[in-house]
Each structure stands twice: as structure tokens, then as C-alpha cells.
N, C-alpha and C positions, 0 to 999 in steps of 0.2 A: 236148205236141208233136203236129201233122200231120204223119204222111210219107205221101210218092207219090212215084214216078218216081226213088227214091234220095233225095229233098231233103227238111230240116227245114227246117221256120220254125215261128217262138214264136208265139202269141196276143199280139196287144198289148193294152200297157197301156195308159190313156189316163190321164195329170193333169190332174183341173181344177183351173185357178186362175187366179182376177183379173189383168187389167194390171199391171204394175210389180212390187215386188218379189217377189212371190211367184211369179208367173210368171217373172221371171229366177232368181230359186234352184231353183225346178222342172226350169229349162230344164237347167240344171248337174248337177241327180241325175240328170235325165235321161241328159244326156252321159254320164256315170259309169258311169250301172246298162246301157247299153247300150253300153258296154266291159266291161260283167261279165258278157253273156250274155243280158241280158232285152231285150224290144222295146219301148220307153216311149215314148212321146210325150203333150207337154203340150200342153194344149188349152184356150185362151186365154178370157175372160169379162170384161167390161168389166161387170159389177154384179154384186151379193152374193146373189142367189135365183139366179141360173137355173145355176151347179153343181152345188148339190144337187139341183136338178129332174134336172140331166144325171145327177148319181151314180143317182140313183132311179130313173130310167127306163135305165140301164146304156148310156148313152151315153157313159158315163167309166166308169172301174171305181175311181177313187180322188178324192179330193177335197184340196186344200191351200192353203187360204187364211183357217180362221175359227178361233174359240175357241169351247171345247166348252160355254159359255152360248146361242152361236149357232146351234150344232147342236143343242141340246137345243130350243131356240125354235123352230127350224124342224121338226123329229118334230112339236112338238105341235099346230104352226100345220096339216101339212102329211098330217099322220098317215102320216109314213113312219117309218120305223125304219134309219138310220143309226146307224153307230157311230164313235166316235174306236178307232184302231187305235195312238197312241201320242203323242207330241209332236215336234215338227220344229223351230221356232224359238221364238224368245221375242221379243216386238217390242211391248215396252210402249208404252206412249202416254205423251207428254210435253208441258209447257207452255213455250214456248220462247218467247224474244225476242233480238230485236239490240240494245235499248235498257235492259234490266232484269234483272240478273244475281243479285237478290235478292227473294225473294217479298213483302217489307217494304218495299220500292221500288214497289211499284204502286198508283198513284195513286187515289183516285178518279174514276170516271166512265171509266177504261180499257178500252178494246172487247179482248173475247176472239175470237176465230174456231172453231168447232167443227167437225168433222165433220157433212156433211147426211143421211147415211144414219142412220135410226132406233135400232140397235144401237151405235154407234158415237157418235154426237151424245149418247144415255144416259150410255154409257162417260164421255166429256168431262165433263159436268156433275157423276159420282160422283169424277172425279178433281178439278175443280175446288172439291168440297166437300172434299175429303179433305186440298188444299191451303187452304180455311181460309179462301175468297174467297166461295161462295153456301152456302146451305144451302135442303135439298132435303126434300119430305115422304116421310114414312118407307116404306120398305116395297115401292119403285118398281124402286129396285138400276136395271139399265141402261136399263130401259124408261122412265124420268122424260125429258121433255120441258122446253125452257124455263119452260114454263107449270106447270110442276112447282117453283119456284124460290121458298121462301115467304121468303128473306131475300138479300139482296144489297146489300151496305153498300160496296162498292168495282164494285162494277161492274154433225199432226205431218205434214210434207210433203215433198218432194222438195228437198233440198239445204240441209238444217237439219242444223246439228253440235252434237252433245250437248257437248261440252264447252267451247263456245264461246257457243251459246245457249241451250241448255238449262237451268232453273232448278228443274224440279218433276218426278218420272215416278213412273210406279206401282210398286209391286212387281214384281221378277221371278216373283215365287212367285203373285203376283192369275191369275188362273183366265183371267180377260180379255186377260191380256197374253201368254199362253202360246197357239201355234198349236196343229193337233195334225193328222194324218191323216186322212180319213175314209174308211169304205166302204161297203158294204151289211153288215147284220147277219150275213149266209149268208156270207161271204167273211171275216170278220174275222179269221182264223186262214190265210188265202194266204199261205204260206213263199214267195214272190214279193216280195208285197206288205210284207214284215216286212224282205226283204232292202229294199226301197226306202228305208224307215225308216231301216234302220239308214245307209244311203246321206246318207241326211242328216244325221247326226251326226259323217259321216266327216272328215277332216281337208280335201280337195279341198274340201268346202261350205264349209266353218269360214273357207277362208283363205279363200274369194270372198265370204263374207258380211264378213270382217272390214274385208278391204279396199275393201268398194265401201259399204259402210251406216255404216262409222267409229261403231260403238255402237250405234247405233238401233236395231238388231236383233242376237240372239247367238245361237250354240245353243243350245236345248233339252236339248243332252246335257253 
């Protein structure tokens, strides 16, 4: 805490995280943790690098939007040294349809739609193998591209219901599908920063993740 003149006020926090849902469940620990005393504010990113760049250069002091494959990709792309400070959500990835309620039901020559970001469009492809549809050369894990696809004999967005279209998803426990915290390495131990965590495993997040994502995403705790 600063004091002057009789008066505190906190150092803020800043959250990075992406558009959509991670910046609305942000927004809600946010709310929370500053009914609990801390000064948080989320701080919004429409693409998946320039977070981290903001965590690294202490333009944010936390990060919330990737899985700790992504964080480790970016240390080594980036030569920073980030760390996951714990896990937050869980938000597997899924193959869904309105038309095909059984993975034995898809046709050949059936167009898929992937994810365009690099990390993410990998992700798809290892789930798509995993469901049984391409096979992929070995050794790629999320980094495999279309052009990575050495067999293909048949062939997750806003407002898709797991239990209505939903037909394939990953592990809850896949490493990929699991969010997590980040911070700088020097701070990973901020009893602040651990209360935020814990802020998102609380019951307030739980019931807004439940009722606005209807499965798509769960807690972490």
C-alpha cells in the first residue's frame, strides 16, 4: 500500500485476456476480488501474442487466456520466462455438428472447420486424429499443420451446446484443454495474485461460467 495525506490505495492489478470468454470470466474475478479488497482490472487483447508481450514488458501483471503448451511455446519463441501460477478453467475443445450426433455418421468428403491461429488449428488436427477421422505425422503434437495430414479417408464457437451438438471433446485432464494463470517468474509467489486464483475457483465464477458457457467450459477446481 501507498499512503499520503491519510489515504490508501492498492497498486493495481491488470488481467490480460483475449475477447470473449476469458475476458468475460476475468471481468467477474475481477468484480469479486475487488469486493475483497484488491484493485483488478481486465485488460482486453483481440489476439494470442501480444498478452504475453504485455505480461513481459509489466504492462499486465497477470495473464488469463492460454494453456501452459502455449506458455511454454512462447518462453522459448520469446526468451522470456513466464510462469503458470495455477489453473483457472478447463475449456476443452470439441467437434460439434447440428447434423451428426454420432462420429460413425460422418460421411465421406465432410468439410471440417478448424481454428486459424497456429496453436489452436494443431490442437484441432490432434483432436481430429484422436477422433479417428485423419492421421497426422508423428512427433508434431500441436504444432502439425494441415499439411502435416498423411492420411484422411473421410475427409468450438460461440453459441454451440455440448449436449445437443457436441459429438467428440478432449480430455478434461489433456494439458491443452486446461487454462492456467500466468505471471512473471519474480512474482509467482504474490499472495494477491494466489488470492485471484483462488477467486476463480470460487462459487460466484462457477455459477457464471455454468450458466452462460452450458459446459463448454468448467472449473479448473
Amino acid at each position: 500500500f501507498i499512503t499520503g495525506c491519510g489515504i490508501s490505495t492498492q497498486k493495481e492489478i491488470r488481467i490480460g485476456a483475449t475477447s470473449g470468454p476469458h475476458a468475460e470470466i476475468a471481468e467477474i474475478v475481477a468484480k469479486e476480488a475487488n469486493k475483497q479488497g484488491l484493485n483488478v482490472k481486465v485488460v482486453e487483447f483481440s489476439d494470442y501474442i501480444t498478452p504475453d508481450l504485455a505480461l513481459s514488458d509489466g504492462e499486465v501483471e497477470l495473464a488469463a487466456y492460454q494453456h501452459e503448451p502455449f506458455l511454454n511455446n512462447f518462453n522459448e519463441n520469446k526468451g522470456t520466462d513466464l510462469t503458470s501460477i495455477g489453473k483457472t478453467i478447463i475449456m476443452p475443445m470439441g467437434i460439434y455438428s447440428n447434423k451428426i450426433h454420432n462420429m460413425i455418421d460422418i460421411s465421406n468428403g465432410a468439410t471440417v472447420s478448424i481454428p486459424n491461429d497456429p496453436t489452436n488449428a494443431g490442437r484441432a488436427l490432434m483432436l481430429l486424429e484422436k477422433a479417428g477421422l485423419i492421421k497426422l505425422k508423428n512427433g508434431l503434437e500441436f504444432k502439425s499443420t494441415v499439411k502435416d495430414i498423411i492420411d484422411n479417408p473421410k475427409v468450438m464457437s460461440a453459441g454451440l451446446n455440448v449436449e445437443k451438438q457436441g459429438i467428440f471433446f478432449e480430455d478434461k485432464n489433456e494439458p491443452l484443454a486446461v487454462v492456467i494463470l500466468a505471471t512473471r517468474k519474480e512474482d509467482k509467489d504474490n499472495p494477491d495474485y494466489k488470492k485471484i486464483l483462488d477467486i476463480y475457483h470460487s462459487d460466484v465464477v462457477k455459477t457464471f461460467i455454468n450458466e452462460h458457457f452450458k459446459g463448454t467450459i468448467t472449473s479448473a477446481d
